[in-house]
C-alpha positions in Angstrom: 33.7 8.6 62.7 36.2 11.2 64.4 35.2 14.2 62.2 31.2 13.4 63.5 32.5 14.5 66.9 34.3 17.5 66.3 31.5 18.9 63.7 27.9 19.3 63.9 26.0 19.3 60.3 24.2 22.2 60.0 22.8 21.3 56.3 21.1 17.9 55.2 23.4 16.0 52.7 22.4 15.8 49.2 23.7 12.7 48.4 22.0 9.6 47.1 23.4 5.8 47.2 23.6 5.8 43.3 25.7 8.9 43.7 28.2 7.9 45.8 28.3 3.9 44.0 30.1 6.2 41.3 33.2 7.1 44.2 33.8 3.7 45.3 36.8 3.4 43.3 38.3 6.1 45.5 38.4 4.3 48.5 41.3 2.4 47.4 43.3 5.5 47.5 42.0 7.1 50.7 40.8 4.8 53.3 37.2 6.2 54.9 36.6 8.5 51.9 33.6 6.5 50.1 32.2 5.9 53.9 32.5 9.6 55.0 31.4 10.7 51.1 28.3 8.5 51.3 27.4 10.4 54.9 28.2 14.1 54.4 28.0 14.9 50.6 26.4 17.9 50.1 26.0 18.9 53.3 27.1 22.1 55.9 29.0 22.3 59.0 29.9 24.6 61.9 27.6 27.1 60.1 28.9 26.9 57.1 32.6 26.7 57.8 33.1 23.4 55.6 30.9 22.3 53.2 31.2 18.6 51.1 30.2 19.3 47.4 27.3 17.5 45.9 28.7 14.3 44.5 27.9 15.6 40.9 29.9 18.7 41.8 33.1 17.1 42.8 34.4 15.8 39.3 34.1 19.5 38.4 35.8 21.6 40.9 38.7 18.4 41.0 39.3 19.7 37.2 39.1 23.4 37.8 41.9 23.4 40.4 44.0 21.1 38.2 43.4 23.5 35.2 45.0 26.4 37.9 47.4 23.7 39.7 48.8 21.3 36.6 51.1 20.2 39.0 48.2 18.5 41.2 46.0 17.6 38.0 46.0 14.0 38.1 46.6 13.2 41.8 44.2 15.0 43.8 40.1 15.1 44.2 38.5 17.8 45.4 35.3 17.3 48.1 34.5 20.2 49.9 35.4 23.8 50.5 35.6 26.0 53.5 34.4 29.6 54.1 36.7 31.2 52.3 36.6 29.3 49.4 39.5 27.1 49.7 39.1 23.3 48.3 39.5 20.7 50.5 41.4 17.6 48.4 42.4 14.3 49.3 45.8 14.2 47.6 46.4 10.6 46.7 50.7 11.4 45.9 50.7 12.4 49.9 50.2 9.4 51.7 51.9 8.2 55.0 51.7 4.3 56.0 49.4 3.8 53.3 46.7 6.4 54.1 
């Protein structure tokens, strides 16, 4: 995985298989995400510069940004946030040769 070589993880993942089962349907909307969900949720990298939310935190922080972003609502997901608090999304209406 490309991201593995640019970032160290600095904070053991929290995920468990029967977490991440739940986001399988996702992958057919971003190729890599179930893979790179399944490796990396809930953990910590560069110190803290991105973290991946805890699978059972994802659903929740995808709603509060569409509750402040209608406009996004029902095309993004939400998995992670950097160190100033900005959500990292995978927005599925922004795709380019099928990714």
């Amino acid at each position: 995985m490309l991201f593995d070589n640019h970032f160290q993880r600095d904070a053991e993942p929290a995920a468990t298989k029967q977490d991440v089962g739940a986001l399988a349907a996702l992958e057919s909307g971003a190729n890599g995400l179930a893979e790179f969900l399944a490796v990396h949720a809930g953990g910590s990298f560069g110190v803290g510069l991105y973290r991946v939310h805890p699978v059972a935190e994802m659903q929740r922080w995808t709603e509060i940004v569409g509750e402040a972003f209608p406009d996004f609502r029902q095309r993004i997901f939400c998995f992670g946030f950097d160190w100033l608090g900005r959500m990292l999304a995978v927005d599925f209406a922004r795709k380019v040769d099928g990714q």
